[in-house]
C-alpha positions in Angstrom: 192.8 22.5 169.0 190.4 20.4 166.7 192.2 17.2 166.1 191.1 15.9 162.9 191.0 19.2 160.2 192.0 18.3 156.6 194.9 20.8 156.6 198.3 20.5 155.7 199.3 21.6 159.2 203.3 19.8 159.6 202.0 19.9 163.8 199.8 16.6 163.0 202.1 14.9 160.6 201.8 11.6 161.1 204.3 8.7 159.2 202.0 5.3 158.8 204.1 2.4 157.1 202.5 3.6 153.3 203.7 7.0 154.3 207.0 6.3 155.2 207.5 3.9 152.1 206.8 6.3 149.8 209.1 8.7 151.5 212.3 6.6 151.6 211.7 6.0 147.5 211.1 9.0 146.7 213.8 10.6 149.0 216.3 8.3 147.0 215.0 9.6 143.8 215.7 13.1 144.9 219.1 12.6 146.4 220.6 10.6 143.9 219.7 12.7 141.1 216.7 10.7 139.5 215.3 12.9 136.3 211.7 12.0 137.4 209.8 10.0 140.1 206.3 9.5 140.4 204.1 8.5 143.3 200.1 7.5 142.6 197.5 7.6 145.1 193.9 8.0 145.9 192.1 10.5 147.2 192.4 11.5 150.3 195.5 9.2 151.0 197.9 12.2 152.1 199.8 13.2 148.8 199.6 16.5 149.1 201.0 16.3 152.8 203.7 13.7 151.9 205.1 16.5 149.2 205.3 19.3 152.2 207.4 16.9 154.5 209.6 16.0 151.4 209.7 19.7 150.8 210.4 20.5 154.3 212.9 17.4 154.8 215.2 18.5 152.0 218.0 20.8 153.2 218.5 24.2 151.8 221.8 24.1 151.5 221.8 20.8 149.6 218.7 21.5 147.7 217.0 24.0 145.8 213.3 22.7 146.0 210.0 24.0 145.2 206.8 23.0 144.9 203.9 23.8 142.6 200.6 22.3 142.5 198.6 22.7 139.0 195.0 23.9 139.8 192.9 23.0 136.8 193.1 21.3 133.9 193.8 24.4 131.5 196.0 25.7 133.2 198.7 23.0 132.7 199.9 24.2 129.3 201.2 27.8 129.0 200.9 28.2 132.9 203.9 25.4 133.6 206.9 27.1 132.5 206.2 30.6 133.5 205.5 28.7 136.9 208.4 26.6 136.9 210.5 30.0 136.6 208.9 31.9 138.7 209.9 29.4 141.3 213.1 28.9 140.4 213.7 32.9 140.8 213.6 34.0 137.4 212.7 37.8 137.3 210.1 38.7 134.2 209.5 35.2 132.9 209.9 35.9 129.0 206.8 35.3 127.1 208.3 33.2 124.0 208.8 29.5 124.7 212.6 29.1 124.0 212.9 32.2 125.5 211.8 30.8 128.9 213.5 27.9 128.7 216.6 29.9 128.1 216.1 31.4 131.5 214.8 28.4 133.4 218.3 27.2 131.9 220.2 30.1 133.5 219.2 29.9 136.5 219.2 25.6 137.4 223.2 26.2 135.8 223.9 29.1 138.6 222.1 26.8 141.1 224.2 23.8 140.2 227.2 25.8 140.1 226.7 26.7 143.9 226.7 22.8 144.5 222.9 22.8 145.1 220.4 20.3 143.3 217.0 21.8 141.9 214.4 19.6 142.5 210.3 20.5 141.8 207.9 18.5 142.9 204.2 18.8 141.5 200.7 18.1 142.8 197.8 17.2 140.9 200.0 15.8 138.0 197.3 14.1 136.2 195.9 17.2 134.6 198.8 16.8 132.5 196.7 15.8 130.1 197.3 17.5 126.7 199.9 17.3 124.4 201.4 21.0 124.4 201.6 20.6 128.5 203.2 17.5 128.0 205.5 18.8 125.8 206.3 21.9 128.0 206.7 19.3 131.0 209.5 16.9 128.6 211.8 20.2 127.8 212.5 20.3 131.8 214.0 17.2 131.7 216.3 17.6 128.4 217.7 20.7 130.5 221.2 19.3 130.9 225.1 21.3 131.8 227.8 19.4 131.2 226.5 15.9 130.6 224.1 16.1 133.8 220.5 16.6 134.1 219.8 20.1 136.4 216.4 19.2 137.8 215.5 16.4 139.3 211.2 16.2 138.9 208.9 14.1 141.4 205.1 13.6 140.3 202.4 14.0 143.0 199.0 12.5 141.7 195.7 10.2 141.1 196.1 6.8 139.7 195.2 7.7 136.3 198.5 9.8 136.3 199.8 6.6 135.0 197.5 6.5 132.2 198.3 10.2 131.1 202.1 9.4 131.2 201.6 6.3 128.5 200.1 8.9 126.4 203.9 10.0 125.7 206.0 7.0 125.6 209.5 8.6 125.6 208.1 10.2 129.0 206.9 7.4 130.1 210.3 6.0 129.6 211.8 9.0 131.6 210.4 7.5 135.0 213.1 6.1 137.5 210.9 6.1 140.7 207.4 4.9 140.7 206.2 4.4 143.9 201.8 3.6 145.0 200.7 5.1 148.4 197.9 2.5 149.9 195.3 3.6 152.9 196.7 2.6 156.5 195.7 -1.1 158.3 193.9 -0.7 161.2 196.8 -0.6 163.5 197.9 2.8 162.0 194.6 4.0 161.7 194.0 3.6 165.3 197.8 5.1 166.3 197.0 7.9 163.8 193.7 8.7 165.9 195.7 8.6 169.1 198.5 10.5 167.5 196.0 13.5 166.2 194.2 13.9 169.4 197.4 13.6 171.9 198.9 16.6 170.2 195.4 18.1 170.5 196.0 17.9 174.2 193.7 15.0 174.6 194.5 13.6 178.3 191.8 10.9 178.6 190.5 8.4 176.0 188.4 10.1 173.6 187.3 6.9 171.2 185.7 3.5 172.7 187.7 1.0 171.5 184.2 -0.1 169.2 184.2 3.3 168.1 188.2 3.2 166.9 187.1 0.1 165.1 184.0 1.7 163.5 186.6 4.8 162.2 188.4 2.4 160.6 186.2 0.3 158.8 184.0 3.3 157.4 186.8 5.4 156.5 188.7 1.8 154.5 192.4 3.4 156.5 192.1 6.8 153.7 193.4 9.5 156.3 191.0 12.5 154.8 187.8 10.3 155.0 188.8 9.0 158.6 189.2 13.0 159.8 186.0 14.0 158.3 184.3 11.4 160.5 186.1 11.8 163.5 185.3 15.4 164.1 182.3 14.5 163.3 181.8 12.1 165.8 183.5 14.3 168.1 180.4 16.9 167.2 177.6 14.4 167.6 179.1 13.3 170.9 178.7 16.5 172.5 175.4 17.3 171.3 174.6 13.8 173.0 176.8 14.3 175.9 178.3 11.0 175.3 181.7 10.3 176.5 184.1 8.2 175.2 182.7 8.3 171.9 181.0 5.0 171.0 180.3 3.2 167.7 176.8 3.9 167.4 178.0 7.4 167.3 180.2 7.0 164.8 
């Protein structure tokens, strides 16, 4: 199996320190009912994966949680809501505003009613960036039923995220859970090598130690950018016949 692909494949999930910070923050968001929780990152730092194992750690009996990830800019307003019931199981999304949000309505009251929480968590937040998306996003979290809010809303996105959320205060306001994910040292960068190639079915060192510490310092501990190189390296190495893997290499 190649070791280092940039998929969200759960098989290579590796927890670093930032990783696992994150995920007990966020987790506590989610479980005690937090309206919304946001978590910033870089590129290439692993937010995208960190929402799957959130997704996939959250029991379905417990929780009603979905995931959406907006793909474009112009898609965020007039493409949320219908989204966000679509998700949530609403048959023939209504094309009027308040008629949606009727619905969406509905259905997080029949889902609290079974003693479930809805939570949605959603990639690529920063192309929030208009006003009518923004808008859309705010009406989610005024859904209430009997003094409680019915959807609990985590934030997956780049730093600027932050920037786009001061352009509404009262949201901005909103935010319980704010958490920063940071690249991994060099101790986790080398575990996370030896992690991905272990369940590979590496049996033999693969990396010179030189070469490990040549991973980390061009890849700065960013999980994406350290994968790239690696099977890379991992290419150039058998053109070369070189084995383990050296620094000049890399």
């Amino acid at each position: 199996t190649d070791p280092f692909q940039n998929d969200c494949d759960e098989r290579f999930y590796f927890e670093s320190a930032p990783q696992k910070r994150a995920r007990l923050r966020l987790m506590r968001g989610v479980q005690q009912r937090r309206a919304l929780s946001v978590l910033l990152g870089g590129p290439g730092l692993g937010k995208t994966t960190l929402a799957h194992s959130l997704l996939r750690a959250l029991d379905p009996r417990e929780f009603a949680a979905h995931y959406l990830s907006i793909p474009h800019e112009a898609c965020a307003s007039g493409w949320f809501l219908p989204n966000v019931a679509r998700a949530f199981c609403v048959h023939a999304p209504a094309g009027q505003v308040q008629s949606l949000v009727d619905q969406i309505h509905a259905q997080l009251v029949s889902i609290a009613a079974s003693r479930r929480s809805s939570v949605l968590l959603i990639d690529e937040a920063q192309l929030f960036r208009n006003r009518d998306a923004m808008e859309e996003f705010r009406g989610l979290l005024n859904l209430l039923h009997d003094g409680r809010k019915l959807v609990s809303l985590v934030l997956f996105g780049l730093p600027e995220l932050g920037d786009v959320l001061k352009l509404d205060a009262p949201l901005a306001q909103r935010v319980e859970i704010r958490v920063e994910l940071t690249p991994m040292d060099w101790l986790e960068s080398q575990a996370y090598v030896s992690h991905r190639l272990r369940l590979a079915g590496a049996t033999s060192p693969v990396f010179a130690p030189d070469a490990l510490e040549a991973l980390f310092h061009c890849s700065g501990g960013v999980p994406r950018l350290l994968n790239t190189i690696a099977d890379n390296a991992l290419f150039e190495a058998f053109l070369s016949e070189a084995r383990p893997v050296d620094s000049s290499i890399v």
